[in-house]
C-alpha positions in Angstrom: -17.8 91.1 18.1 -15.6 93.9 16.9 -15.2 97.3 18.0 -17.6 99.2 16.2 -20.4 96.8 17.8 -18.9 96.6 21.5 -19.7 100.5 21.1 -22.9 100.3 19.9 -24.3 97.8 22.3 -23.2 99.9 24.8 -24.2 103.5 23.6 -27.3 102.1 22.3 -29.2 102.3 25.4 -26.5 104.0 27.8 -28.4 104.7 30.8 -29.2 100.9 30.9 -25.8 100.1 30.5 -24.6 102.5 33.4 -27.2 101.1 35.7 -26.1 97.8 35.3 -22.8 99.0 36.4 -23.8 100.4 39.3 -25.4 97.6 40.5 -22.2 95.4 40.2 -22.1 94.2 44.0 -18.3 96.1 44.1 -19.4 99.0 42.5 -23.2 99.5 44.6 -21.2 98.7 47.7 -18.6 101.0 47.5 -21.1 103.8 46.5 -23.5 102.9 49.7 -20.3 103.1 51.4 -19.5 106.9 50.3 -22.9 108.9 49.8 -23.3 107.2 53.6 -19.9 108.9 54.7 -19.2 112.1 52.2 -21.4 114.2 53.9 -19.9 113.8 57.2 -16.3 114.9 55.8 -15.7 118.7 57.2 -12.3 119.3 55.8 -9.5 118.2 53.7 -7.9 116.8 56.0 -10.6 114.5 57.1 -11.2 113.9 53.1 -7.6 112.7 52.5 -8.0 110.3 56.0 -10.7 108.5 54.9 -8.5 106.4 52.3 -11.7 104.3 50.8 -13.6 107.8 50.3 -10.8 109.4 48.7 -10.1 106.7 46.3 -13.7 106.5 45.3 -13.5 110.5 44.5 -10.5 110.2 42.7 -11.6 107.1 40.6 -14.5 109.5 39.6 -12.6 112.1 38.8 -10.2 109.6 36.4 -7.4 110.2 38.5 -7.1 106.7 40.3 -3.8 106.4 39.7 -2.8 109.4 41.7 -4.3 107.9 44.6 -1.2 107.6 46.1 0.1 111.7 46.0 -2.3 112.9 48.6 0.5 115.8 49.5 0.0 116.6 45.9 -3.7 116.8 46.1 -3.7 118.2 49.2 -1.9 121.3 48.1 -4.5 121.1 45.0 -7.7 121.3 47.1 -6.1 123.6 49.7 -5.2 126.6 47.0 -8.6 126.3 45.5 -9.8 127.4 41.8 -10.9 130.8 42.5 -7.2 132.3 41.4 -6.0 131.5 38.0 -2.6 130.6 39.2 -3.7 128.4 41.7 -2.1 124.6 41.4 -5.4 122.9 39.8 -5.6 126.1 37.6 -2.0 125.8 36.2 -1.7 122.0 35.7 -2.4 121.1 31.6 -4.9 118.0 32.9 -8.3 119.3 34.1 -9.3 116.6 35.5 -7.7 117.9 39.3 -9.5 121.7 38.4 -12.4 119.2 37.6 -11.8 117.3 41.2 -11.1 120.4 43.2 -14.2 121.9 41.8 -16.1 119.2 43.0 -14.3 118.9 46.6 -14.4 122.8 47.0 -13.2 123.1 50.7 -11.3 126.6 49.7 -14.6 128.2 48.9 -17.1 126.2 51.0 -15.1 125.3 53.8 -17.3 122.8 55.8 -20.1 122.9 53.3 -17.8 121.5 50.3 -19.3 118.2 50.5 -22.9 119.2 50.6 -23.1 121.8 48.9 -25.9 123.1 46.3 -26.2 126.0 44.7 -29.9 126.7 44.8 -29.5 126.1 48.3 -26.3 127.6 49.6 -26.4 130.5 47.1 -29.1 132.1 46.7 -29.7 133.5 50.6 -26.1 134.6 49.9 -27.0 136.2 47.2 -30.1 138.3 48.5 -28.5 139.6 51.2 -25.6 140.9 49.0 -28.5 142.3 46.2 -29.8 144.3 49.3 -26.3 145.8 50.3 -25.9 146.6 46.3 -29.5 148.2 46.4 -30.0 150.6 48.8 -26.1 152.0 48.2 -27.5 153.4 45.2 -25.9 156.8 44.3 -29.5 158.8 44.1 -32.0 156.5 46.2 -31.3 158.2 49.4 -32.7 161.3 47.7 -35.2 159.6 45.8 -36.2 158.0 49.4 -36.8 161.7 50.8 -38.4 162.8 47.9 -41.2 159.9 48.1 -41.5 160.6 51.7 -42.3 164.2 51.2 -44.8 163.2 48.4 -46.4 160.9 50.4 -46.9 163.2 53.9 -48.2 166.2 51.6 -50.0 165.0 48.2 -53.5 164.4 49.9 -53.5 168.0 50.5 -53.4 168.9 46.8 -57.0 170.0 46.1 -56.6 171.7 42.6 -54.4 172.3 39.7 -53.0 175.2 41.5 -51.8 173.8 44.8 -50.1 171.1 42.5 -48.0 173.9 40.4 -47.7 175.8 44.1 -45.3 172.7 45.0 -42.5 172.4 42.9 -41.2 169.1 44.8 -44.6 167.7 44.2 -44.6 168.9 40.9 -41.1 167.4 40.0 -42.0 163.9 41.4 -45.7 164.0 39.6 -44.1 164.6 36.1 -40.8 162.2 37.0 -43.3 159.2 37.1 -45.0 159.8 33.4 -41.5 160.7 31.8 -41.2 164.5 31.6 -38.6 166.8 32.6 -39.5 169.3 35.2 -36.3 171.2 33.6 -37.5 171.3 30.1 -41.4 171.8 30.7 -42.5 175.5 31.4 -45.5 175.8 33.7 -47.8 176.9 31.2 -47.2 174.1 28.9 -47.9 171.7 32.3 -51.1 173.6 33.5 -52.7 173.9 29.6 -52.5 170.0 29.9 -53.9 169.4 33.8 -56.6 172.3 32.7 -57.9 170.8 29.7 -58.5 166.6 31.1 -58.7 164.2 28.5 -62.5 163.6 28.4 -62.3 165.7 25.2 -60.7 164.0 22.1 -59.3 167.3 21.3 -57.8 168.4 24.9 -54.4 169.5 24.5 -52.6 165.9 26.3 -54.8 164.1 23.9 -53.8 165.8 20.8 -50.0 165.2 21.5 -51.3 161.2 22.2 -52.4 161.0 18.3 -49.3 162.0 17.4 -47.0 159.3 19.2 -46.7 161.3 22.5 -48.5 159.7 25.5 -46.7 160.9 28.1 -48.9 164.2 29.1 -52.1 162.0 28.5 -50.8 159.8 31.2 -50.2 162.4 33.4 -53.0 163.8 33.1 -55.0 160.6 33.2 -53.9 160.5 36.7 -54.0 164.0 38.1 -57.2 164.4 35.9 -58.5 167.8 38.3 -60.9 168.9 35.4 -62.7 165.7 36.3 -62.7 164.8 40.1 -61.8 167.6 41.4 -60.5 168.0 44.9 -60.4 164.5 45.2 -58.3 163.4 42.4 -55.1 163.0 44.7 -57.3 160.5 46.9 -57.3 157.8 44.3 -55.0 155.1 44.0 -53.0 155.6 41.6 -51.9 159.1 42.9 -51.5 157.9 46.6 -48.7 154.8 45.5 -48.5 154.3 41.9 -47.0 157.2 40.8 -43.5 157.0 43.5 -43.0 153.7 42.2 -43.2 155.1 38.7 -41.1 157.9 40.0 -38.4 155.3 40.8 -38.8 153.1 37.9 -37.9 156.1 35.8 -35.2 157.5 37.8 -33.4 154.2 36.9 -33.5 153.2 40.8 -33.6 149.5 42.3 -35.7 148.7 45.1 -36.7 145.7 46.5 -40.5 145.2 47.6 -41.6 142.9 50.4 -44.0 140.2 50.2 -47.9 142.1 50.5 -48.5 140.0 53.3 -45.8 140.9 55.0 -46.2 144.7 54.9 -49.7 144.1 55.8 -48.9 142.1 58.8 -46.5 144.2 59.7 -49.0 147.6 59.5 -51.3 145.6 61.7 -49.4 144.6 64.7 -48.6 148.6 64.4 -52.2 149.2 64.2 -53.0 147.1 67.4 -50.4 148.1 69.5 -48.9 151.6 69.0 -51.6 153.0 71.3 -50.2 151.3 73.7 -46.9 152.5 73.6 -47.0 155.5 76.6 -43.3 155.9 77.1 -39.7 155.9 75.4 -38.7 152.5 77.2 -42.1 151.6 75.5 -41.6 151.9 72.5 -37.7 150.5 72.4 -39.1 147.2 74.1 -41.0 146.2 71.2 -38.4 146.2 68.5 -41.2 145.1 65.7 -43.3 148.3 66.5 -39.9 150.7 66.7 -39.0 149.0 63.5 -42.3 150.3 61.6 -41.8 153.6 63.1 -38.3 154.2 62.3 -38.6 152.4 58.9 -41.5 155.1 58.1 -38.7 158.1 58.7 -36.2 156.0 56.3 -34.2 155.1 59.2 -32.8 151.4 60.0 -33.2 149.9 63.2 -30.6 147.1 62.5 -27.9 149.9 62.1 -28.9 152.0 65.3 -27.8 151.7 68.7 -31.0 151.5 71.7 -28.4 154.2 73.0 -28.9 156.6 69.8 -32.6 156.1 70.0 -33.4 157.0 73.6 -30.4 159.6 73.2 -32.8 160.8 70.1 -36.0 160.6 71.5 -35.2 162.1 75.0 -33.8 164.9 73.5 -37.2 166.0 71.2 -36.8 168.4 68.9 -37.8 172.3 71.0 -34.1 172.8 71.3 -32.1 173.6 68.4 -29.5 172.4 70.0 -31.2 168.7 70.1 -29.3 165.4 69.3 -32.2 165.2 66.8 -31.5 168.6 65.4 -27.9 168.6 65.3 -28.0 164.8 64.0 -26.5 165.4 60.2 -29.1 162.1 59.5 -32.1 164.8 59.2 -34.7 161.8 59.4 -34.1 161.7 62.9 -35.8 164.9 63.3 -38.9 163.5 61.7 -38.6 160.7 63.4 -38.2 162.6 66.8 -41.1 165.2 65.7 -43.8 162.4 65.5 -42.7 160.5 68.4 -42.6 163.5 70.7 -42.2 161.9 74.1 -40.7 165.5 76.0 -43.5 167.2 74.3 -47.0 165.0 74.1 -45.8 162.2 77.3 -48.4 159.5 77.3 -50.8 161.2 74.4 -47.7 161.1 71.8 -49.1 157.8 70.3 -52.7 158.8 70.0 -52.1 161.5 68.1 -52.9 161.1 64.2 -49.0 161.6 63.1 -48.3 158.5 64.9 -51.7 156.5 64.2 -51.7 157.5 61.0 -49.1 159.5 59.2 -46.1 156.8 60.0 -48.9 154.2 58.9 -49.2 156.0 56.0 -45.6 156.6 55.2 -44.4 153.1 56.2 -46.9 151.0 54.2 -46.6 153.0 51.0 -42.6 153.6 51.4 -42.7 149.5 51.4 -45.3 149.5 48.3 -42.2 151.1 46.8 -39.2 149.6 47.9 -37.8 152.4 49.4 -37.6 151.2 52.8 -34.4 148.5 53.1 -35.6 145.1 54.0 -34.4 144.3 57.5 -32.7 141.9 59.5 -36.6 139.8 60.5 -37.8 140.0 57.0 -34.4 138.5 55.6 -34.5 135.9 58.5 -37.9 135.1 57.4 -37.5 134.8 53.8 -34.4 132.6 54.2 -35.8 130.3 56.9 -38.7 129.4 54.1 -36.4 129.5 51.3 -34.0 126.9 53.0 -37.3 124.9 54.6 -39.2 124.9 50.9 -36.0 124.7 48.0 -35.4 120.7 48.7 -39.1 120.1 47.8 -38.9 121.6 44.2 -38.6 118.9 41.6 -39.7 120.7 38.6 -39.8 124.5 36.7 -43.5 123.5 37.9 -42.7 123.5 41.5 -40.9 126.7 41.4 -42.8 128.5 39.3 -45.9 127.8 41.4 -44.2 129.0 44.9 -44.3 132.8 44.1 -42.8 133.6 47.4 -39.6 131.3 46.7 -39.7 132.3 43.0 -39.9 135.6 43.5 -36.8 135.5 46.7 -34.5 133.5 44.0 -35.3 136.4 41.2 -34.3 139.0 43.4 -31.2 136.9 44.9 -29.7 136.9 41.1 -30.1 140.8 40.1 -33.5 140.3 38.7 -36.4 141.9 39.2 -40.0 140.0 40.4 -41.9 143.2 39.3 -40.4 143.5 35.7 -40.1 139.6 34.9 -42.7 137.6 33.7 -44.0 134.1 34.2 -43.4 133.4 30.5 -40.0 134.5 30.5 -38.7 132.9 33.2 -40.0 129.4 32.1 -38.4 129.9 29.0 -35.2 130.3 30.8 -35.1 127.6 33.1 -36.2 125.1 30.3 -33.7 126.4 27.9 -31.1 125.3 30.3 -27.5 126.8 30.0 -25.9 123.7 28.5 -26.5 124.8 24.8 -25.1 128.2 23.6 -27.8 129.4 21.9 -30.3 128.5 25.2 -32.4 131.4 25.8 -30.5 132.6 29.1 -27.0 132.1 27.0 -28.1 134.3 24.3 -29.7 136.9 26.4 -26.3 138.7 27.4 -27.2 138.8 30.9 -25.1 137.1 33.2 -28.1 137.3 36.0 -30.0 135.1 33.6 -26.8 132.8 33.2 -26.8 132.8 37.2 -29.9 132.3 37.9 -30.5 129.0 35.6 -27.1 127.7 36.4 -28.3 127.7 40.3 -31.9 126.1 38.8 -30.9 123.8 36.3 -33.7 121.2 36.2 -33.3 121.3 32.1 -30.0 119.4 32.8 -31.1 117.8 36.5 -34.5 117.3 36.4 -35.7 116.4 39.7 -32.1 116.8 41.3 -31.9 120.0 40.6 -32.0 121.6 44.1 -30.7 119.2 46.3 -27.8 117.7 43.8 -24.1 118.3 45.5 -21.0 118.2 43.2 -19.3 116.4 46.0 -22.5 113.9 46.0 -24.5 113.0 43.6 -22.6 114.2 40.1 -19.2 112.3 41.5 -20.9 108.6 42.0 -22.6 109.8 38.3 -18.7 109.6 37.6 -17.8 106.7 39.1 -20.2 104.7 37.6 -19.3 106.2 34.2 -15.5 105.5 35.2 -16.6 101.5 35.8 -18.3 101.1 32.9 -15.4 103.0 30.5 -12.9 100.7 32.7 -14.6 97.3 32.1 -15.3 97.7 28.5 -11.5 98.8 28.2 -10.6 95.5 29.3 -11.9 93.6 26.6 -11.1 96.7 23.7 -9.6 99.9 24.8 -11.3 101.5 21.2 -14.6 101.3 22.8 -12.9 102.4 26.2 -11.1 105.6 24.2 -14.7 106.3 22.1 -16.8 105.8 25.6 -14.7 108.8 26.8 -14.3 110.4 24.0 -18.3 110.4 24.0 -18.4 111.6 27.4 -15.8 115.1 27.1 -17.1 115.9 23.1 -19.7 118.3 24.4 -16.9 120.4 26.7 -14.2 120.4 23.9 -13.4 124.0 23.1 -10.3 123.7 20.5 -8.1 121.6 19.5 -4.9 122.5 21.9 -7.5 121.0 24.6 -7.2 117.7 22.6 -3.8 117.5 22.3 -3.6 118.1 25.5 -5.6 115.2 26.2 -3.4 112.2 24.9 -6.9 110.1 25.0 -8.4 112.3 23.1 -5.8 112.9 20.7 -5.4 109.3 19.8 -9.3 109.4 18.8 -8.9 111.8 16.5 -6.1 110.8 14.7 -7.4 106.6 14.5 -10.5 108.2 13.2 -8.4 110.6 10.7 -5.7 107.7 9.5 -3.2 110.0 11.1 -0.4 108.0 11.8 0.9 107.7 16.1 4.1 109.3 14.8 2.2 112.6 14.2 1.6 113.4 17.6 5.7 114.1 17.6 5.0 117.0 15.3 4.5 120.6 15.9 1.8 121.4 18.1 0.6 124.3 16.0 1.0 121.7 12.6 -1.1 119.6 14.4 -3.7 121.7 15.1 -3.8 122.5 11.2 -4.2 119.1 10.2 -7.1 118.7 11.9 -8.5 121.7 11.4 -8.6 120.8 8.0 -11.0 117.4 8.5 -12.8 118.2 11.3 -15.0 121.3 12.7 -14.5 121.0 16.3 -18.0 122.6 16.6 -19.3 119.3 15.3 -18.7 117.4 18.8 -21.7 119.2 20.5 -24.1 118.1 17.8 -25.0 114.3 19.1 -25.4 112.8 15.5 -22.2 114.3 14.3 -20.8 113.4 17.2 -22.2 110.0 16.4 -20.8 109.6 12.9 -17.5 110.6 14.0 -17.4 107.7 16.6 -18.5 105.6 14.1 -15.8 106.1 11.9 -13.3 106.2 14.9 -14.3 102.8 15.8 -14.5 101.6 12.4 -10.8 102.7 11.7 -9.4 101.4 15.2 -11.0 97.8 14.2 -8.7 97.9 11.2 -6.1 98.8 12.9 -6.9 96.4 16.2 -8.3 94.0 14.9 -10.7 91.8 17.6 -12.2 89.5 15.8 -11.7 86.1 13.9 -12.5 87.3 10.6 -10.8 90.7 10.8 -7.7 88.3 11.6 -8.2 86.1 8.4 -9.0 89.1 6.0 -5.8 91.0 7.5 -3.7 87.8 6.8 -5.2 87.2 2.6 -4.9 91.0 2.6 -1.7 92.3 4.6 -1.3 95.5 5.3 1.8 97.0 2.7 5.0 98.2 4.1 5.6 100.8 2.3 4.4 104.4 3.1 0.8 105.6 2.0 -3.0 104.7 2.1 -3.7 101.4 2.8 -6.2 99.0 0.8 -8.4 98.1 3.5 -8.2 102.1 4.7 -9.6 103.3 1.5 -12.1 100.5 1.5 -13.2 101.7 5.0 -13.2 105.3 3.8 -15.2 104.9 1.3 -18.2 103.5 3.3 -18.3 106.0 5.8 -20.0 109.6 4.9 -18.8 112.1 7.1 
């Protein structure tokens, strides 16, 4: 058996060979031992007690024989990886980035050694989207703007009471495109005026020639054929504010259906019960509704500011409500007009069903900030339903979990479709030219990175770095260890196999001395060379190699072959390569040898 074989026997069929390590009795005890115990482990302190746990990490993590320097690694895991000039950041050997990576107790604190991305992150992540969201320069405006569309467009009746309102006007035109600024009303009123029942209207002459824009418009507020009740359909009533905001270039985020509908009919059924101030603030969900119809948070107000609010109504100028410099307390106050209406105040139709109104379709939109229930909600099912997904199949199928992980990563639910985000997740991230890589977008890149069943499969969701990927790494560890002890070629091509795909240049390999004795077996570079200039090195093996190679598997493969061809000559293992080397000795002198340019030739590469 030489080395070339010893490789091949094991590469052949590797995830046979690396489950026959694992279940060496040593090796599947001492695993038992620390996915039973890992998880318990809080802190670094606790990590570097447990001696038989930290050994087992640091074997995984090829540092075994550093076992010893837990001051060292203490100070390692303790400054993190988040700063560049942190201690794992500025030693040359990754491997102890690598480790503290895994055993992230600067970051995670007592999550380190359970923690998951699509698990940990992503409720993380939502609640910072929100924050980033509704601090939009421009939505505030955008969210009084809807709110005045939506209290007065219902009374539009013709084309004139829609050219009579300028706001109206601005927000109607806004959501097809057009510039209130730049379109004179006579240009806007030949278009309403002439429909687009006839081919030859004015909107439908501009369609034929590329622009659609007045057609939509018109489409919509198409007076010339409903009449007074165009602004009752659909598309008039919430349709065109979300357009509105889509073309204002504003982010929103829009709550489940169900919950906006479940929220509209607990207001439904109880509001008319509500006959006081004190009322109203005991029944946070209702108050929520109400205030969330006037663009007001109740998460962010005090019960203080309310009553203060409400019991000072709006009659007086001089009014907390009046005087507030947050005007939507004054609309807020002006509906719910306890000092002025007592125990009628919620039976009247601007609190039955002008805040109805206002809340449902302000939520239809976006514009109203999700609060602190709904984000309790969604997280509670996201963290109760994320451990169950074993497949893009699973997620893609749980539109409410979906659709909370879009929105956690910067993406849109509204604007994405089904088909592209399957072809994300099963392009992975591990290849450059994956879908998500070559996208540009780092929400993508996020997003698949926090879902990578491409790479994980199944473990996907509930795989820990600390967990699952390290025992991966001690098993891998084993098996490079034990076939080192019988010929450390197929140990060096075993790793060499294993950190190919994460090469980026060739300092990286010389910085690796394992992987710089690959290379230069497999190049006939003598051991002396690695005295030379670094930069001289780099040349010489720029010359023979394309460091690009080592992420294509068969080139990959052909490279090891050669490597552990040319390591045989050199090493050899076996009976006959003894006897040949003896009838055939190796010259003395300096040069190619025989038996190298015999081995040469053989090998295409």
């Amino acid at each position: 058996m030489n080395t070339y074989l010893d490789y091949q026997l094991i590469t052949r069929d590797l995830g046979r060979s690396l489950d026959r390590t694992s279940k060496q009795p040593v090796v599947s005890r001492e695993t038992k031992y620390y996915l039973d115990n890992i998880g318990k482990v809080k802190s670094i302190d606790e990590f570097l007690k447990n001696d038989r746990l930290f050994r087992y990490a640091m074997k995984a993590f090829g540092l075994e024989d550093m076992s010893y320097a837990k001051a060292f690694m203490k100070k390692a895991l303790t400054e993190g990886i988040d700063k560049s000039d942190s201690f794992a950041n500025r030693l040359s050997d990754k491997r102890y980035a690598e480790f503290v990576k895994a055993f992230n107790f600067a970051r995670y604190g007592e999550l380190a050694t359970s923690y998951n991305s699509a698990q940990h992150d992503v409720s993380k992540n939502f609640s910072l989207q929100v924050g980033i969201t509704y601090t939009q320069e421009g939505l505030d405006f955008a969210e009084g703007e809807i709110g005045y569309y939506i209290g007065k467009i219902s009374t539009v009746k013709s084309v004139d009471d829609l050219m009579a309102d300028s706001r109206l006007l601005n927000i109607a035109l806004g959501a097809f495109g057009l510039d209130a600024k730049t379109e004179t009303p006579a240009r806007i009123r030949e278009m309403l005026e002439g429909g687009v029942s006839d081919p030859n209207s004015p909107a439908n002459k501009l369609a034929d020639l590329g622009d659609k824009r007045y057609a939509n418009l018109v489409t919509a507020f198409d007076f010339a054929k409903y009449g007074a009740d165009t602004t009752a359909q659909d598309v008039i009533q919430s349709i065109v504010p979300k357009q509105f905001l889509a073309n204002a270039g504003l982010k929103t985020i829009i709550p489940r259906a169900e919950y906006t509908k479940a929220e509209g009919d607990y207001y439904t059924a109880n509001i008319g019960k509500v006959k006081s101030i004190n009322d109203l603030l005991a029944d946070k969900r209702l108050l929520r509704v109400a205030m969330s119809a006037y663009g007001l948070d109740v998460d962010t107000q005090t019960p203080k500011q309310i009553r203060e609010m409400l019991e000072g109504g709006v009659t007086d100028p001089n009014s907390p409500a009046n005087t507030s410099p947050n005007k939507r307390y004054a609309a807020f106050v002006t509906a719910f007009n306890f000092v002025q209406y007592g125990e009628g105040t919620t039976a009247r139709d601007a609190v039955q069903k002008d805040t109805l109104k206002l809340y449902t379709t302000k939520s239809q939109t976006g514009v109203i900030k999700p609060g602190a229930d709904y984000m309790a909600a969604e997280a509670a099912y996201y963290s109760a339903n994320v451990v169950k997904l074993r497949s893009i199949d699973d997620l893609m199928a749980d539109k409410r979990l979906l659709n909370y992980a879009i929105t956690a990563y910067g993406l849109d639910p509204a604007k994405e479709t089904p088909a592209r985000i399957r072809q994300m997740l099963e392009g992975g991230i591990t290849n450059p030219n994956s879908p998500a890589n070559k996208s540009g977008s780092k929400s993508y890149v996020a997003f698949v990175t926090a879902f990578n069943f491409a790479q994980y499969g199944e473990k996907a969701t509930t795989r820990s770095l600390a967990q699952q990927p390290a025992t991966d790494n001690y098993v891998r560890q084993t098996l490079e260890q034990d076939a080192g002890q019988t010929n450390e070629g197929v140990r060096l091509a075993l790793y060499f196999q294993r950190k190919a795909p994460t090469i980026k240049n060739w300092y990286e390999v010389l910085g690796d001395k394992a992987l710089a004795a690959v290379v230069r077996t497999a190049l006939g570079l003598p051991e002396s060379m690695a005295k030379a200039d670094v930069d001289m090195q780099v040349r010489a093996f720029e010359q023979k190699l394309k460091i690009a190679d080592f992420a294509d598997p068969v080139k990959l493969g052909k490279f090891l072959t050669r490597f552990t061809t040319m390591y045989e000559l050199n090493n050899p293992s076996s009976p006959q390569a003894s006897a040949v080397s003896v009838l055939f000795p190796r010259p003395t002198t300096a040069g190619v040898s025989t038996d190298l340019l015999f081995a040469m030739q053989r090998l295409k590469f």
